[in-house]
C-alpha positions as a Markdown table, in Angstrom:
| # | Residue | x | y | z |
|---|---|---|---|---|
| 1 | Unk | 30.5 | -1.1 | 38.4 |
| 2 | Unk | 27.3 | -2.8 | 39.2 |
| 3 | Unk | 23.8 | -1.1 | 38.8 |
| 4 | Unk | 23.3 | -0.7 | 42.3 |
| 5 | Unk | 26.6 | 0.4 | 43.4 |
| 6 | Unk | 26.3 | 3.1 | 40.5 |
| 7 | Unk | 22.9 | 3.8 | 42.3 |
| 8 | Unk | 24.6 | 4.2 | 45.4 |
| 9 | Unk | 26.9 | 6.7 | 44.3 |
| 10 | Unk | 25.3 | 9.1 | 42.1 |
| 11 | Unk | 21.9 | 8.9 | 45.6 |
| 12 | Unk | 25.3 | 9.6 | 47.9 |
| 13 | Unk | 26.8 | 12.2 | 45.2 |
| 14 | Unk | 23.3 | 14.1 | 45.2 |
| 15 | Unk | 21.9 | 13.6 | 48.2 |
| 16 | Unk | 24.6 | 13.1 | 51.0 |
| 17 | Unk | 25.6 | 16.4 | 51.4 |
| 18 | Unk | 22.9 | 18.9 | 51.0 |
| 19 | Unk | 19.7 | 16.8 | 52.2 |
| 20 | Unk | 21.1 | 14.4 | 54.5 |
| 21 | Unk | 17.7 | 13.3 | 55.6 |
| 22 | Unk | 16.7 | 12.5 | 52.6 |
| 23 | Unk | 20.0 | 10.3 | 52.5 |
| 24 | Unk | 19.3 | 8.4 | 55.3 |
| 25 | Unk | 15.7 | 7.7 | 54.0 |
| 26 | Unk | 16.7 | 6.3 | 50.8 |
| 27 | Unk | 18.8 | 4.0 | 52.6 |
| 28 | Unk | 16.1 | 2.5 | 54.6 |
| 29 | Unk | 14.2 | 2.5 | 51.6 |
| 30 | Unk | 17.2 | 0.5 | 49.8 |
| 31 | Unk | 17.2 | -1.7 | 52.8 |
| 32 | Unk | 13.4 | -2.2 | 52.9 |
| 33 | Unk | 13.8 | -3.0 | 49.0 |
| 34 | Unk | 16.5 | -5.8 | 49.8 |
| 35 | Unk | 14.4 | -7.4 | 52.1 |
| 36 | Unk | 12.2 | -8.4 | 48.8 |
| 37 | Unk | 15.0 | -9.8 | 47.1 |
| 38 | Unk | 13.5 | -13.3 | 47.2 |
| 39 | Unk | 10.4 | -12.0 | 45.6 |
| 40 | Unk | 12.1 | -9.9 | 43.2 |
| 41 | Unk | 13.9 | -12.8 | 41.9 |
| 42 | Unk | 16.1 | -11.8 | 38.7 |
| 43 | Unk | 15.0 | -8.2 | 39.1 |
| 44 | Unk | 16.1 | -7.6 | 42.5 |
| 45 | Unk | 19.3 | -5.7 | 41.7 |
| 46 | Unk | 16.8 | -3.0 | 39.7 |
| 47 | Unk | 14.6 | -2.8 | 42.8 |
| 48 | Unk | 17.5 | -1.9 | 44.9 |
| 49 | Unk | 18.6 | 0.6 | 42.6 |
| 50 | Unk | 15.0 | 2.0 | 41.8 |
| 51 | Unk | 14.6 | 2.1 | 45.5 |
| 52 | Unk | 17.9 | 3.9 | 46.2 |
| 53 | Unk | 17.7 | 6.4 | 43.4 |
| 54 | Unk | 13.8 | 6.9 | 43.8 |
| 55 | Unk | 14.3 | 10.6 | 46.1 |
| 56 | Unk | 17.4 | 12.1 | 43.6 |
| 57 | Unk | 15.3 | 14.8 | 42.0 |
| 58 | Unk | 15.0 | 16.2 | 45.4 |
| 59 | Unk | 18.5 | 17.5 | 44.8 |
| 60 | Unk | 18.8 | 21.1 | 44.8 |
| 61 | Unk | 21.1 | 21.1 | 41.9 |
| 62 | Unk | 18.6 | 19.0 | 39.7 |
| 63 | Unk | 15.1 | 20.1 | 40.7 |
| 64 | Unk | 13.2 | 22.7 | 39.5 |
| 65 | Unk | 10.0 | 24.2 | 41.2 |
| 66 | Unk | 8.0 | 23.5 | 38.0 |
| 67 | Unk | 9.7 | 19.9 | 37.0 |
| 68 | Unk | 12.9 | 18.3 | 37.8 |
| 69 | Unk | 15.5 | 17.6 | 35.5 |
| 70 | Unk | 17.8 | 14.2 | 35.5 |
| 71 | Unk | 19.3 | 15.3 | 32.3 |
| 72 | Unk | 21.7 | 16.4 | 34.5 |
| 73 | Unk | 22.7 | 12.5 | 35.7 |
| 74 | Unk | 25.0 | 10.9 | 34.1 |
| 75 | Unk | 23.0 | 7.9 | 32.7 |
Protein backbone atom coordinates (compact mmCIF):
# COMPACT_ATOMS: atom_id res chain seq x y z
CA UNK A 1 0.00 0.00 0.00
CA UNK A 2 1.21 3.33 -0.96
CA UNK A 3 1.70 6.24 1.61
CA UNK A 4 -1.06 8.12 0.49
CA UNK A 5 -3.56 5.44 -0.01
CA UNK A 6 -2.65 4.38 3.68
CA UNK A 7 -3.31 8.15 4.35
CA UNK A 8 -6.56 7.89 2.81
CA UNK A 9 -7.72 5.14 4.82
CA UNK A 10 -6.74 5.62 8.24
CA UNK A 11 -8.35 10.08 7.43
CA UNK A 12 -11.56 7.85 5.97
CA UNK A 13 -11.34 5.27 8.98
CA UNK A 14 -11.23 8.32 11.54
CA UNK A 15 -12.90 10.90 10.19
CA UNK A 16 -15.69 9.63 7.65
CA UNK A 17 -18.10 8.62 10.04
CA UNK A 18 -18.18 10.79 13.05
CA UNK A 19 -17.05 14.29 11.57
CA UNK A 20 -18.00 14.16 8.09
CA UNK A 21 -17.16 17.75 7.56
CA UNK A 22 -14.11 17.50 8.61
CA UNK A 23 -13.89 14.59 5.87
CA UNK A 24 -14.86 16.48 3.15
CA UNK A 25 -12.30 19.27 4.10
CA UNK A 26 -9.42 17.10 4.15
CA UNK A 27 -10.26 16.06 0.84
CA UNK A 28 -10.24 19.46 -0.66
CA UNK A 29 -7.25 20.00 1.24
CA UNK A 30 -5.71 16.63 -0.45
CA UNK A 31 -6.93 17.98 -3.65
CA UNK A 32 -5.45 21.50 -3.14
CA UNK A 33 -2.06 19.65 -2.07
CA UNK A 34 -2.11 17.64 -5.58
CA UNK A 35 -2.41 20.60 -7.39
CA UNK A 36 1.41 21.29 -6.10
CA UNK A 37 2.57 18.17 -7.24
CA UNK A 38 4.88 19.78 -9.83
CA UNK A 39 6.36 21.88 -7.19
CA UNK A 40 6.63 19.28 -4.77
CA UNK A 41 8.63 17.30 -7.06
CA UNK A 42 9.92 13.87 -5.37
CA UNK A 43 8.05 14.85 -2.16
CA UNK A 44 4.72 15.19 -3.53
CA UNK A 45 3.26 11.78 -2.42
CA UNK A 46 4.22 13.14 1.48
CA UNK A 47 2.43 16.37 0.77
CA UNK A 48 -0.66 14.55 -0.24
CA UNK A 49 -0.52 12.40 2.69
CA UNK A 50 0.46 15.30 5.17
CA UNK A 51 -2.33 17.16 3.67
CA UNK A 52 -4.91 14.32 3.94
CA UNK A 53 -3.97 13.23 7.42
CA UNK A 54 -3.29 16.84 8.67
CA UNK A 55 -7.24 17.15 10.61
CA UNK A 56 -7.08 13.20 12.18
CA UNK A 57 -6.58 14.24 15.82
CA UNK A 58 -9.91 15.83 15.50
CA UNK A 59 -11.20 12.31 15.88
CA UNK A 60 -13.22 11.83 18.86
CA UNK A 61 -11.67 8.57 19.64
CA UNK A 62 -8.09 10.13 19.54
CA UNK A 63 -8.36 13.65 20.92
CA UNK A 64 -8.23 14.66 24.20
CA UNK A 65 -9.33 18.22 25.47
CA UNK A 66 -5.78 18.72 26.99
CA UNK A 67 -3.63 16.99 23.87
CA UNK A 68 -4.40 14.50 21.34
CA UNK A 69 -3.08 11.24 21.17
CA UNK A 70 -1.95 9.41 17.69
CA UNK A 71 -0.54 6.65 19.70
CA UNK A 72 -3.58 5.28 18.91
CA UNK A 73 -2.77 5.08 14.85
CA UNK A 74 -1.38 2.50 13.59
CA UNK A 75 1.95 3.94 12.24
Amino acid sequence: MSLVSWAYEVSRQNLSGTLPRRWAHVRGVARKARTLTAAAGDDAPLLEAAAILHDVGYAPHLARRDSIRLTALSI
